[in-house]
Short mmCIF file of the C-alpha atoms (twelve columns), coordinates in Angstrom:
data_MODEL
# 
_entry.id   MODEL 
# 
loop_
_atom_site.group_PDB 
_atom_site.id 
_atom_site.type_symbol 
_atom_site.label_atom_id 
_atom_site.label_alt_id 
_atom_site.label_comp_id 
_atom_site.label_asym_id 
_atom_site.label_seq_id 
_atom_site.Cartn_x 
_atom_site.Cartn_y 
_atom_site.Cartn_z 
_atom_site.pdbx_PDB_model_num 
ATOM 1  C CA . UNK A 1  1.715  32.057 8.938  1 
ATOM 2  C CA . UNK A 2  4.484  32.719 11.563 1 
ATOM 3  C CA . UNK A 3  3.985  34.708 14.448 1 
ATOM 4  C CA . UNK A 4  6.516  36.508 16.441 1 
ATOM 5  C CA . UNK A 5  6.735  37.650 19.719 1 
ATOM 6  C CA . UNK A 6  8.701  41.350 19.893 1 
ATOM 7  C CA . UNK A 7  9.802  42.827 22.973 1 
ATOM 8  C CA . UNK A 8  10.223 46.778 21.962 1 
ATOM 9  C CA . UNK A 9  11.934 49.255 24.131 1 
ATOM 10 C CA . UNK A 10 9.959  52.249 24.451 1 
ATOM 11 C CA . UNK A 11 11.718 54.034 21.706 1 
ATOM 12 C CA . UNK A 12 10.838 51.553 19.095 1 
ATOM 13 C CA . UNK A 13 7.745  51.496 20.375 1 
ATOM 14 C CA . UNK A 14 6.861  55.100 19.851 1 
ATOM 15 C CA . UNK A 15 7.832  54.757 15.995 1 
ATOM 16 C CA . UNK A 16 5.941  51.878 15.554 1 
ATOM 17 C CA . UNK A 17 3.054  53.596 16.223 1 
ATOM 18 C CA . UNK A 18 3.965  56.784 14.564 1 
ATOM 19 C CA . UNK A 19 4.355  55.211 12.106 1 
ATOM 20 C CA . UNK A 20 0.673  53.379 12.285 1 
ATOM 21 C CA . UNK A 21 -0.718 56.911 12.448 1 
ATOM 22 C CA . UNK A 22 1.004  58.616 9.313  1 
ATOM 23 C CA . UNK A 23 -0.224 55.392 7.282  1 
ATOM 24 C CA . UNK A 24 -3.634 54.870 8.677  1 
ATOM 25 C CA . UNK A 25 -3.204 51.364 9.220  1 
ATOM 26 C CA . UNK A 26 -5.410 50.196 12.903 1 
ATOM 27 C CA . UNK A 27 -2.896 48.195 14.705 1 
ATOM 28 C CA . UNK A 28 0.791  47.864 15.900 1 
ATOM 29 C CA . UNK A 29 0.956  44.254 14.241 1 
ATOM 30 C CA . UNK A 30 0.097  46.090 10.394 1 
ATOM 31 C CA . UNK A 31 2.442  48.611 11.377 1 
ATOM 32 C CA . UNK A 32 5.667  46.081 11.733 1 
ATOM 33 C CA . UNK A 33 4.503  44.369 8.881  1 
ATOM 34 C CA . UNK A 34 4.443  47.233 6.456  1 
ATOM 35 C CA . UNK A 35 8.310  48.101 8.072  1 
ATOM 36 C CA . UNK A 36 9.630  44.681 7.759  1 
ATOM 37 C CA . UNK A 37 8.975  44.960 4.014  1 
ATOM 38 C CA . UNK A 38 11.744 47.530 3.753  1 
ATOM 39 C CA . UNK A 39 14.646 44.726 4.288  1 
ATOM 40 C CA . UNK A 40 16.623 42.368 2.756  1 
ATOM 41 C CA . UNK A 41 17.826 39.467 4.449  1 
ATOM 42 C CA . UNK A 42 20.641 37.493 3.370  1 
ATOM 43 C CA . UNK A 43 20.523 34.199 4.790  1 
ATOM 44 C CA . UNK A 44 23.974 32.020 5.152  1 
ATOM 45 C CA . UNK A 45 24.517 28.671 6.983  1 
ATOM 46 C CA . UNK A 46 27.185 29.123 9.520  1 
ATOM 47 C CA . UNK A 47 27.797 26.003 11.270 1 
ATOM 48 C CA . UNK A 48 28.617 24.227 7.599  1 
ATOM 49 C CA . UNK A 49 32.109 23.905 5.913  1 
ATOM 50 C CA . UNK A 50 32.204 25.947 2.778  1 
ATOM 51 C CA . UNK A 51 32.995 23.291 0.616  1 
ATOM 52 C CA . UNK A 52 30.605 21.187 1.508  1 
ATOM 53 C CA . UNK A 53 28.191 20.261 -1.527 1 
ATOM 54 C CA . UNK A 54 24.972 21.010 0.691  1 
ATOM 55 C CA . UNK A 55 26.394 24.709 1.157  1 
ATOM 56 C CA . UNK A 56 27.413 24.986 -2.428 1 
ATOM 57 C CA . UNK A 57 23.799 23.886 -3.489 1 
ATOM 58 C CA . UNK A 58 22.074 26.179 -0.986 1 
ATOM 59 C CA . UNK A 59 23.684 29.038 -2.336 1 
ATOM 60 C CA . UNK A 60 22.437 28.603 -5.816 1 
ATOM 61 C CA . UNK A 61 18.802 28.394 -4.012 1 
# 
């Protein structure tokens, strides 16, 4: 389990918990769960030379 700490600008805020309301769910935390789930996150090493075998290897992970 990882938990993070999100600073929201008011904005944000409000559609967080819009969107709590539309979906019935009873807290902000379930609300940014169910959002996050709509990303995809591509995740490449950037302080590694490309032709290094640990960055060739990671990329078939």
């Amino acid at each position: 389990m990882t938990k993070i700490l999100i600073d929201l600008s008011e904005q944000e805020d409000k559609i967080v918990e819009v969107y709590k309301l539309v979906n019935g769910l009873k807290t902000k935390q379930e609300a940014i769960k169910h959002i996050v789930r709509y990303f995809e996150v591509n995740i490449t090493p950037k302080n590694l030379k490309k032709d290094e075998d640990y960055y060739k290897k990671s990329l078939k992970f």
